[in-house]
C-alpha positions, -999 to 999 in steps of 0.1 A, spaced: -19 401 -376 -24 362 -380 -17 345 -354 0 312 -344 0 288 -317 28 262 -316 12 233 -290 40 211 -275 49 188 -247 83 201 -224 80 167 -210 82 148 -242 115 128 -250 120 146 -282 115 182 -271 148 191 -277 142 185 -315 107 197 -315 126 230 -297 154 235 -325 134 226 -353 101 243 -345 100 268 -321 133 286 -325 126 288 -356 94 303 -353 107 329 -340 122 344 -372 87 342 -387 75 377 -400 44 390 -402 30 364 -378 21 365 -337 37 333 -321 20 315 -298 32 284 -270 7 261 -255 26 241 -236 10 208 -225 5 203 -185 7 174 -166 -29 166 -162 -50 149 -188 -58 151 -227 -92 167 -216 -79 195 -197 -54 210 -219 -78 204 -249 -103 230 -225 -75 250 -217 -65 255 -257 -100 261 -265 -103 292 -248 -75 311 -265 -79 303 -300 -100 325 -321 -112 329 -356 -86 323 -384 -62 309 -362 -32 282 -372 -27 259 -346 6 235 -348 5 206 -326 48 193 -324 47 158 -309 33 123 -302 -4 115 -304 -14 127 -274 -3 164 -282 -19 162 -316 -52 150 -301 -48 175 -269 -48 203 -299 -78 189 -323 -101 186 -291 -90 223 -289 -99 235 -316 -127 215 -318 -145 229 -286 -133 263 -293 -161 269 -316 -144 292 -330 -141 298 -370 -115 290 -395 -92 276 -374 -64 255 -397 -48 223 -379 -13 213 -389 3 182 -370 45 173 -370 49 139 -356 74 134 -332 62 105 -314 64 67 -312 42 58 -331 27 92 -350 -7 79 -366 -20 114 -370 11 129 -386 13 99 -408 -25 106 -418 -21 139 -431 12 129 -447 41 133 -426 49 171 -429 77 190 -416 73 225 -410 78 240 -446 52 222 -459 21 232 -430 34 267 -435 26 268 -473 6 238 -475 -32 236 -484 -62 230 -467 -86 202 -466 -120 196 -453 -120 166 -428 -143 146 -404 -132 136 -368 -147 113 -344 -171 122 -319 -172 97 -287 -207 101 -265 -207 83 -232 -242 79 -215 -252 104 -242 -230 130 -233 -195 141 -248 -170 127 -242 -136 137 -268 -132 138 -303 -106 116 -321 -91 116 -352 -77 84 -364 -94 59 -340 -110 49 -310 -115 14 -295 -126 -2 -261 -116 -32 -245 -86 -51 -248 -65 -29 -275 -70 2 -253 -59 -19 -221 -28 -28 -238 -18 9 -243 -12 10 -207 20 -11 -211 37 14 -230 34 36 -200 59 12 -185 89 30 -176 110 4 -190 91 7 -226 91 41 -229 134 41 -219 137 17 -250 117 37 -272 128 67 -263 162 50 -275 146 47 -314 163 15 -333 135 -12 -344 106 5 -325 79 -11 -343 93 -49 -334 102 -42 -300 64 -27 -295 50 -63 -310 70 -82 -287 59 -61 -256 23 -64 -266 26 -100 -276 41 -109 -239 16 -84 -226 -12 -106 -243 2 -143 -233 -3 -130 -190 -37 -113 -199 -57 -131 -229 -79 -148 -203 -93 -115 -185 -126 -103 -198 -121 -68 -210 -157 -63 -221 -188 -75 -203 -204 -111 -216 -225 -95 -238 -236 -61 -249 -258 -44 -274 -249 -27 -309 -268 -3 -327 -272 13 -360 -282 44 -374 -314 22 -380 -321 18 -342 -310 -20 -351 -296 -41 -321 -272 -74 -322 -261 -90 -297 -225 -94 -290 -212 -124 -268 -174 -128 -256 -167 -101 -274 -130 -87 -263 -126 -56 -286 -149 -30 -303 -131 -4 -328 -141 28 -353 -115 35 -373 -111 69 -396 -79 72 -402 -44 57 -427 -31 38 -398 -33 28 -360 -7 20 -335 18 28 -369 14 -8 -381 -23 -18 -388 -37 -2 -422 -68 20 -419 -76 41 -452 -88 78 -461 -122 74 -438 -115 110 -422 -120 128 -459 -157 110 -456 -185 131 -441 -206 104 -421 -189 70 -423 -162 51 -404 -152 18 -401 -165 -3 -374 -152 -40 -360 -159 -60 -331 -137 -89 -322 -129 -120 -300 -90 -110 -298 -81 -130 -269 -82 -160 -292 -51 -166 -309 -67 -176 -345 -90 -145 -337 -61 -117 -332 -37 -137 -356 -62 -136 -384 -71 -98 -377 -34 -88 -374 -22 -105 -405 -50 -86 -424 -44 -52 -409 -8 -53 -415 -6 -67 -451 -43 -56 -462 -64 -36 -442 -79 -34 -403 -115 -57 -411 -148 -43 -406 -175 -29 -419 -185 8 -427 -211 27 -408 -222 61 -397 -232 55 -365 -223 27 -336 -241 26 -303 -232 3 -275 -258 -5 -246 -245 -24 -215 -276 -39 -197 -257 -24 -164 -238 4 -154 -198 -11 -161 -159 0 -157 -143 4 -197 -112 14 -211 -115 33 -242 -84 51 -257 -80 75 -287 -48 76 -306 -32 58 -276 -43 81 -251 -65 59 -225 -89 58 -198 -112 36 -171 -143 54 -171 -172 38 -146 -207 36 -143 -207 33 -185 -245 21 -202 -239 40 -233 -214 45 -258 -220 62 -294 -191 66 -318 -205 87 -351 -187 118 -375 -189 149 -364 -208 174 -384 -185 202 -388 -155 197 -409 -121 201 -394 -96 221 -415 -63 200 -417 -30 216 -433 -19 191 -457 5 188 -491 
């Protein structure tokens, strides 16, 4: 019997919908073993090793939620090892960059849908794992800033819905006026290539690799996750105003700038405190020298129209 495991968060504002409009009605499904993973209140990287050890070969896994229960089941089913495993995501979220990367589907369509062949991204600190992400990871101030949203008082008013996307500008814009004179990154850093080629990067505030349509809903990514090795990578002074204004315009109206490689490699001359976030789910990790951002080998199987 196939089997199916429905991965949700009871905590999440929109359960209540994600409860009448997926899992009661997965339980009319024939033919079919249901699943629930429910999401604990711990951290991204203990659920994700808490998913992997029940799935097995063949398995669909539906992750109902924000980005942070969509990444909790990829990292899943990425360390389950496990084979054949098809990924189908149904945003109900704030912001929903992984839903809106595989094309908004609703049940129906993840049920009947086809499969494609994509490429997540692997993060190695001081050369060791670290998590996989999907759309995007960055380090610095952009990852700081997702703490805000944390904010009791921001997530009330989103949970509220209305005009989401301009009350999360004006948050992050006052949010940036108190903090654009902190140094988020050290002075300067290192960054490699594939080539083993090193610049130097000086007052730099933000480093991010980008693979998927879209990040925080409003800046423009593109198809990268269909490509087997190569990403998009950009560095950035964004606590200048010109800087982040000229970055911004583009990523809304255009595309996030950058330039495409296959592998990145940071190297801090000193061991240093970083926040580095995935799909909006952050962390301060210390005693950092090393981090390497590059596509993971084995494809991901992704349910999409």
């Amino acid at each position: 019997m196939k089997r199916l495991f429905i991965v949700y968060n009871p905590r999440s504002s929109h359960y209540e919908k994600v409860k009448s409009d997926i899992i009661d009605r997965l339980k009319s499904l024939k033919g079919v073993m249901i699943g629930k993973f429910e999401v604990a209140a711990t951290n991204v990287d203990d659920n994700a090793k808490r998913l992997s050890k029940i799935l097995s070969d063949g398995d669909l896994v539906i992750a109902a939620g924000g980005d942070g229960t969509a990444n909790i089941a990829m990292n899943g089913i990425m360390l389950s090892g496990a084979e054949n495993v098809k990924f189908g995501v149904i945003g109900y979220g704030n912001f929903n960059d992984v839903a809106r990367t595989f094309g908004n589907l609703k049940l129906e369509d993840i049920l009947k849908g086809s499969v494609k062949k994509v490429y997540p991204l692997e993060c190695k600190i001081n050369r060791k794992h670290w998590r996989y992400g999907m759309c995007y990871f960055t380090l610095g101030m952009f990852a700081e800033a997702c703490a805000v949203f944390d904010a009791p008082k921001t997530r009330k008013t989103l949970r509220k819905g209305g005009r989401k996307t301009i009350y999360s500008l004006m948050t992050l814009i006052k949010w940036w006026l108190k903090n654009r004179h902190r140094q988020f990154l050290p002075e300067s850093f290192q960054l490699g290539d594939s080539t083993q080629e090193f610049m130097e990067c000086k007052k730099i505030s933000d480093y991010m690799a980008i693979n998927g349509r879209t990040v925080a809903k409003i800046m423009k990514g593109s198809d990268w996750f269909t490509k087997k090795d190569n990403f998009l990578s950009m560095t950035g002074k964004m606590t200048k105003f010109g800087k982040l204004a000229s970055m911004m315009t583009k990523s809304v109206f255009k595309r996030i700038p950058g330039v495409e490689s296959d592998y990145d490699c940071l190297v801090f001359s000193k061991e240093t405190e970083i926040m580095i976030q995935a799909e909006g789910e952050y962390k301060k990790i210390s005693g950092v020298r090393t981090v390497e951002i590059s596509k993971v080998e084995k494809p991901l199987l992704v349910v999409t129209k």
